[in-house]
N, C-alpha and C positions, 0 to 999 in steps of 0.2 A: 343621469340619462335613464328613460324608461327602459325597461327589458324588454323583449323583440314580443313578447307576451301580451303585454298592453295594446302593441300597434296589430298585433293579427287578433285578438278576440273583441280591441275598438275600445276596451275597459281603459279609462281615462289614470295617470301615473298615482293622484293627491286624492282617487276615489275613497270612500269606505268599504273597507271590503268585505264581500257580502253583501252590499248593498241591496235596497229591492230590484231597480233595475238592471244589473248585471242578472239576477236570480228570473225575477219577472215577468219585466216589460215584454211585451212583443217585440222582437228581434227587428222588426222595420223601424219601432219607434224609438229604441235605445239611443242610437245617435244624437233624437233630438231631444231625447231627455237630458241625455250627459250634457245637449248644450245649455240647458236653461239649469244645470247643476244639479237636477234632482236627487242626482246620486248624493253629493254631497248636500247635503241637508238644512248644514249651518247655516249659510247663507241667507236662509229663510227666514230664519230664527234669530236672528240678530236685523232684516230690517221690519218681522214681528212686534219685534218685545219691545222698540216704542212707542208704538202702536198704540199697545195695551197700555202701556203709562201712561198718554196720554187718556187713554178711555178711562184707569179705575183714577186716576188722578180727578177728572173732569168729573166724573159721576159721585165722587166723595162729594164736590163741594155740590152738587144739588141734591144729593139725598138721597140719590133713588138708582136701583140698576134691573131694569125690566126687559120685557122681551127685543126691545130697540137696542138696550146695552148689547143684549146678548148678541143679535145680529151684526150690530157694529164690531163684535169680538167676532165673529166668526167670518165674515163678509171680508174683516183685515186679514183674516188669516189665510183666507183664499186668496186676497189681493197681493198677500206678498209674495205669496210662490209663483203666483202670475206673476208680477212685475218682478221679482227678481230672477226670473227666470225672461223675461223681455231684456232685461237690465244686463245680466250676462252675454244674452246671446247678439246685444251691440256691442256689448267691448269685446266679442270674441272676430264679431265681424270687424272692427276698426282694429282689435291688435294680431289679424292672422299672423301679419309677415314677424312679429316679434314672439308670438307664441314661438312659433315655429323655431326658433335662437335661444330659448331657455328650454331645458332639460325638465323642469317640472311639467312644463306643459303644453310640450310638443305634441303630445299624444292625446289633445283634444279634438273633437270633430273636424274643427277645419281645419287647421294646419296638418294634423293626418291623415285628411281623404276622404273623412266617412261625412259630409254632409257640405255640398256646394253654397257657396256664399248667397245664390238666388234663390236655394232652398231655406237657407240662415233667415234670410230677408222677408219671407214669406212665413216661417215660424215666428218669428219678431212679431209683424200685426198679428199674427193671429192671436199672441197673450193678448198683447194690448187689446184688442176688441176685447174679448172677454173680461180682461179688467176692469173696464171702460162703462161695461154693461152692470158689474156688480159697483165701481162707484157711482152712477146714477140713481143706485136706493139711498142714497145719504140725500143730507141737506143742502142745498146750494152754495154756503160756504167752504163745506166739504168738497166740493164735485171741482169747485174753483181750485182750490189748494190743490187739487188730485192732480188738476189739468199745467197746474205750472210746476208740479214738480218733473215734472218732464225736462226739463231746463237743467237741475244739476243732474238727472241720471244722460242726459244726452254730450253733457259738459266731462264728468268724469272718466272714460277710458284716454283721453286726451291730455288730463291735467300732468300725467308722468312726463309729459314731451316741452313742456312747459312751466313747470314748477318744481321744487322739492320737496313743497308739500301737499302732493294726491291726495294723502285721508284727508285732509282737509275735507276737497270735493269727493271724497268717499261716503263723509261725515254729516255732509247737508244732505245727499240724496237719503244716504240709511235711515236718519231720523226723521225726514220728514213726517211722516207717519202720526210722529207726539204730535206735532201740530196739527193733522188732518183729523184724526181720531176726537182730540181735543173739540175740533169744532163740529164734528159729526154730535156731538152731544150737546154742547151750547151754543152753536150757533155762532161763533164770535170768537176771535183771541184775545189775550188777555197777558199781563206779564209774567205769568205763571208758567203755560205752556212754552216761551219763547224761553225762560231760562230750562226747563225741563228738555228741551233742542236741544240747544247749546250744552245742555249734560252729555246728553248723548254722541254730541261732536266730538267733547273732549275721552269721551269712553273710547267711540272710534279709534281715535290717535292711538288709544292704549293700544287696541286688539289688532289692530292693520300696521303695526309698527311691527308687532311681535311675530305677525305673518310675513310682511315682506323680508324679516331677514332670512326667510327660507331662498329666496334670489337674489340679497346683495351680492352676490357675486356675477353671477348672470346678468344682472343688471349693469353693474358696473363697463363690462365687455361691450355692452350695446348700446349705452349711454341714457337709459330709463332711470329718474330721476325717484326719491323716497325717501320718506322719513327714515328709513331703517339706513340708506345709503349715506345721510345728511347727519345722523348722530351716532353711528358708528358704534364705538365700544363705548360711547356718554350716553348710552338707550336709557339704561336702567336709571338714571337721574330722570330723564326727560319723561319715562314711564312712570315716575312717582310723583312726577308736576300732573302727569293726565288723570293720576289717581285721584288725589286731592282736589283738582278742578272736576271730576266727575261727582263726587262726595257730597265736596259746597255747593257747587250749582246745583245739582239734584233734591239738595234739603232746603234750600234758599226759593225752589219752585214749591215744594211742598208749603213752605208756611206762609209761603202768600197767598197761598191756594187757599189752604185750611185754616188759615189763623182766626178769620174773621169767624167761624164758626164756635168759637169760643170752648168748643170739646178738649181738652188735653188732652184725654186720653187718645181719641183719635189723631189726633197729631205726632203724640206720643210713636205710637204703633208702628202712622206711615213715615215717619223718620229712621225708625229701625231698616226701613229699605234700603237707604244707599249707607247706611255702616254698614250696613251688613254686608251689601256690594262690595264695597272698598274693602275689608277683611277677606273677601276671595279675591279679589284684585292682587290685594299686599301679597294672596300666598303663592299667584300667579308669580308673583317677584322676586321672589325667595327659591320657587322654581326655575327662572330663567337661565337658559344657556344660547348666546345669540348661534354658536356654533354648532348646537345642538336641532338638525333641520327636524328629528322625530317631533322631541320634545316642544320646540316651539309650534307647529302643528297641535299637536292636544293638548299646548296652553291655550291657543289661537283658539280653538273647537268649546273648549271650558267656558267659554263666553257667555253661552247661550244658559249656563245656571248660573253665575254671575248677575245676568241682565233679569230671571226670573223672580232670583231672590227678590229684589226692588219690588217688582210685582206682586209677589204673594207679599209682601210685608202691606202693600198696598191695598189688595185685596181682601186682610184680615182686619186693615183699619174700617172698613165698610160694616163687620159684621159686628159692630160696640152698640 
C-alpha cells in the first residue's frame, strides 16, 4: 500500500521518482499528466518502438529515408504520448473502482480524488483530437489504420474481466503502430509488416507478464484475470516460448521484407536486431524473480532498450 505521502502530494505509488512532473509541471496540470502516465515514461516507449519498426523496416525495402521518414518518425512519437496517454486515461476511467482495491495503484488520479471522471472524460478527447490532427498528415491508408485502432485500445481495459489473457488485447493495441507506420511509407500492407505485429504481440506477453506479477496477488482477491495470474510459477517457460516467438517472427518479417532485395549484407545487419533483442530478453530471464515486485518493475521498464536494440540494428542496416 502507498505511504500517506503519495496520497497528500498526489505523486502516483509505480511513478519515477524525480520524475519531470512531480519536479515541473504546473501544479494544476500534474493530475492530468500522472493520468495519461507522463510521469512514468515507458509506456510511451514501448507503444513507440513499433512504430519505428515498422518505418525503418518499410523504408529499407524502398531505399530511401527522407524528410517524410523523418516526420513519420517524429509525428509517431508525438502520437504515442498522445494516444497512450488517451489509452491510460480510459482504462483509468473504466478501472476507477478496481484501482481503488490494489495497492499499486490506488494513489492514481481518480481513485484518489485528484481528478473527477468528467474532467478524465474531457482530457481523453482532448489527446485524441490532437492525435487525430497529426495522424491526418499521413497517407490514407495510414489515417484508416489510425482510425480502427481505436477498436483494441477501447476493447482492452475490459479484456482482465473476461479473459486470461489481457496482453493478448494489450498486444494488438501496443503494436499497432508496425502496421500504421508501415503503411505511412508504402501505402499498403504486405506479409512483412503483419508478421512484424504479431512480433511485437508475442514481445508484449513477454513484458506485461513480467508486470502483472507486480498484482497477482491483488488480483487474485478481486478476481481480475492475467497472464501472470494463469502461469503462475510456469511464467518463466511461457516467458521463453514469448522470447523465441518474438526472435522468429521478427526475422521471418525481415526477410520477407528484404530478401528480394538481394543485399546480404543488409539483411545480414537487420537480422542482428531481434538476436540481439532476444539476448536482452534471455538476460531479462536470468533476472527474474516473480516475487521480486522492485525487480520485476525494472525488468518490466528494461523493455524499452530491448525493443530499441531491433531498431538501431535496423537503422544501421539502412546505412550499407
Amino acid at each position: 500500500m502507498p505511504d500517506s505521502s503519495h496520497i497528500t502530494n498526489g505523486q502516483v505509488a509505480d511513478a519515477v521518482k524525480g520524475n519531470w512532473v512531480d519536479r515541473l509541471a504546473p501544479v494544476a496540470a500534474r493530475p492530468y499528466l500522472r493520468l495519461s502516465r507522463a510521469d512514468r515514461p515507458i509506456g510511451t516507449w514501448l507503444l513507440l518502438i513499433p512504430c519505428w519498426w515498422g518505418l525503418l523496416l518499410a523504408s529499407a525495402t524502398t531505399g530511401t529515408f527522407g524528410l517524410r521518414e523523418v516526420w513519420i518518425a517524429v509525428g509517431c512519437a508525438i502520437g504515442a504520448f498522445l494516444m497512450r496517454g488517451a489509452g491510460c486515461t480510459w482504462n483509468d476511467i473504466t478501472d476507477r473502482d478496481i484501482d481503488g482495491a490494489v495497492a499499486r495503484t490506488r494513489s492514481r488520479p481518480i481513485p484518489s480524488g485528484q481528478v473527477s471522471v468528467k474532467g478524465a472524460l474531457a482530457w481523453l478527447v482532448a489527446q485524441a483530437l490532437l492525435s487525430f490532427a497529426i495522424l491526418l498528415t499521413f497517407n490514407g491508408a495510414a489515417i484508416a489504420l489510425g482510425i480502427a485502432a481505436l477498436v483494441p485500445v477501447c476493447i482492452y481495459p475490459f479484456a482482465k474481466r473476461f479473459t486470461w489473457w489481457p496482453q493478448i488485447f494489450l498486444g494488438l493495441a501496443f503494436n499497432w503502430g508496425a502496421l500504421l507506420a508501415w503503411c505511412a511509407v508504402t501505402g499498403s500492407l504486405t506479409l512483412a509488416p503483419v508478421l512484424l505485429y504479431v512480433a511485437g504481440i508475442a514481445w508484449t506477453l513477454f513484458y506485461d507478464t513480467i508486470y502483472a506479477h507486480q498484482d497477482a496477488e491483488d488480483d487474485a482477491l478481486i478476481g481480475v484475470k492475467s497472464t501472470a495470474r494463469l502461469f503462475g510459477d510456469t511464467s518463466p517457460r511461457w516467458l521463453r516460448g514469448f522470447l523465441v516467438a518474438t526472435v522468429l517472427l521478427m526475422s521471418a518479417a525481415i526477410i520477407v521484407a528484404l530478401a528480394p532485395l538481394a543485399n546480404p549484407l543488409v539483411l545480414v545487419i537487420a537480422l542482428g536486431g531481434p538476436w540481439a533483442m532476444g539476448w536482452h530478453m534471455a538476460w531479462q530471464l536470468r533476472r527474474l524473480d516473480i516475487d521480486d515486485s522492485p525487480r520485476l518493475l525494472a525488468l518490466f521498464r528494461s523493455n524499452r532498450d530491448a525493443g530499441l536494440i531491433a531498431a538501431l540494428f535496423l537503422a544501421l542496416s539502412q546505412l550499407v
